[in-house]
N, C-alpha and C positions, 0 to 999 in steps of 0.2 A: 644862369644862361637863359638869353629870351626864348622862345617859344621856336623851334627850329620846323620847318618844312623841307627835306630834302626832297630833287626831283631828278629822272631818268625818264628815259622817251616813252614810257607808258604807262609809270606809276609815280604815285606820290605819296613820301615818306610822312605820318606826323604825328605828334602826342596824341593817344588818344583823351576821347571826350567820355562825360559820362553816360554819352546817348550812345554810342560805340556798344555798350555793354551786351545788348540784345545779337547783334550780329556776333562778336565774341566768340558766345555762347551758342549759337548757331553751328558756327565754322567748328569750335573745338570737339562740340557732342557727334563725334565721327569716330567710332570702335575702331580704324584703323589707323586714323591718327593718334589715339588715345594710347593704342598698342605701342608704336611707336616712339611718343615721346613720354609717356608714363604717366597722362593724364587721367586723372578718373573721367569712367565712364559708366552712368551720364553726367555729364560736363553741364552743370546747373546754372541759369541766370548768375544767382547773389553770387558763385564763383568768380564772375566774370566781374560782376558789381565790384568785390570785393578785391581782386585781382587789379581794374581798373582806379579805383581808389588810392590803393597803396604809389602808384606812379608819383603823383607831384613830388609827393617829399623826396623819392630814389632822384628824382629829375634836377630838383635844387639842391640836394646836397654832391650830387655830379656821382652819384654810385653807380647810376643805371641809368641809361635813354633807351625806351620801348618806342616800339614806333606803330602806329595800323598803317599797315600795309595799303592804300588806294589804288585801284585799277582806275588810271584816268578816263578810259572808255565808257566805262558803268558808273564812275564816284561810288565804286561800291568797296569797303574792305574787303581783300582776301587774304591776309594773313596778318602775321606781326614778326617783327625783328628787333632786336635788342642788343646792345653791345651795353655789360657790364664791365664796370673800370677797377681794375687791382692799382690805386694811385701810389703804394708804396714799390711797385717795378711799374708805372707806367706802359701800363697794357689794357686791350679790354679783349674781352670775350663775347664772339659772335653766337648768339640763340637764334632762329626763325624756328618758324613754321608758314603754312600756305592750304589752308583748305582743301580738301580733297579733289575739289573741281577745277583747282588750277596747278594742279600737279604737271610736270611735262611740259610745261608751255614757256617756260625761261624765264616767270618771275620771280624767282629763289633768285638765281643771279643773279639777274638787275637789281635788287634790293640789297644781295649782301654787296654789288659792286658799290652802290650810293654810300652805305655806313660803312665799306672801310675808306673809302672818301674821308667821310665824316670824322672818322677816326685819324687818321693822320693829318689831315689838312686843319679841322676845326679844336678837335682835343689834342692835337699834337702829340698823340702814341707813339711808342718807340717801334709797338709790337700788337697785332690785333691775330689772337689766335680763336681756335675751334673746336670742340671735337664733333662726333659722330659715329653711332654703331657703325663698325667692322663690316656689318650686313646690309646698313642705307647706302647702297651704290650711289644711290639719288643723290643723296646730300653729298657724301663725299665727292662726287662729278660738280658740283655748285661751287665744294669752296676750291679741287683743283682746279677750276673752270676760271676762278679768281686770284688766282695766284697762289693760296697758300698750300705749304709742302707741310709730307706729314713728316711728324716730327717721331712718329711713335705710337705705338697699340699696348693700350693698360690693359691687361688679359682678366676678364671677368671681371670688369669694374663697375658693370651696375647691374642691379638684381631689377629681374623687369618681366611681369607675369609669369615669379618662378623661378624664370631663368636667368643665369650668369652671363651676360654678356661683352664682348670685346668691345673695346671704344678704339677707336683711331684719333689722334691729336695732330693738329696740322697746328702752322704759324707762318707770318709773314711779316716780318721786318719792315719797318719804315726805310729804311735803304735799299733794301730789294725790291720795292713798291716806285721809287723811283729812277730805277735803272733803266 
């Protein structure tokens, strides 16, 4: 697949570059995003280098499309998004995240609205699902916000500074998406 830019009325979706890497690393070395999504912290450069590396091949073998997140206002990244593909059910799996400094302000949204776009329109999914700690109100208000319903709560499904935590799992059908 060529080189994809998606766009929404304030940001802009796209692979990243290997100059990306510095900001990355920026946004992720944040102790309460790190809490959150189980990133080490401190969240180092060569992570990000390394992290950012590994894309092209997930991107042409069609495993994983990452995206940096652009704020068209600033051209500056503030997050990243990623829909990972299960091509033997024909689904992919929504990931973000969004720097700290742009929490609250409804670019989680608009970017998971752009890639489940992407996902049904351009990869043609059946099914683009999620999950999300039990306790990220945040996140799970992004993807109810987006249509997907939960489908369900794994109880202590992932060990995370210590503790056991609940996941919630949402989805949304390609036919529910166009209703």
């Amino acid at each position: 697949m060529k080189s994809v830019i998606l766009e929404s009325e304030r940001l802009y979706l796209q692979p990243f570059k290997v100059e990306d890497s510095p900001r990355i690393a920026e946004l992720a070395n944040n102790k309460e995003l790190a809490d959150i999504l189980g990133l080490p912290h401190p969240y180092k450069l060569e992570m990000a280098q390394d992290w950012v590396a590994s894309q092209p091949e997930l991107i042409s073998k069609g495993i994983e499309y990452p995206f940096a997140i652009y704020q068209k206002e600033s051209n500056e990244i503030i997050g990243t998004i990623t829909i990972r593909i299960d091509k033997n059910n024909n689904k992919g799996e929504l990931g973000y995240w969004m720097g700290r400094n742009y929490w609250g302000k409804g670019y989680a949204s608009e970017a998971v609205r752009a890639l489940i776009f992407f996902g049904f329109n351009e990869l043609n999914l059946n099914k683009i699902c999620a999950s999300a700690l039990s306790k990220n109100k945040a996140s799970i208000k992004v993807l109810e916000k987006n249509g997907l319903k939960k489908e369900g709560m794994l109880k202590q499904n992932r060990l995370l500074l210590g503790n056991y935590e609940d996941v919630n799992v949402y989805g949304l059908l390609k036919s529910e998406y166009y209703q």
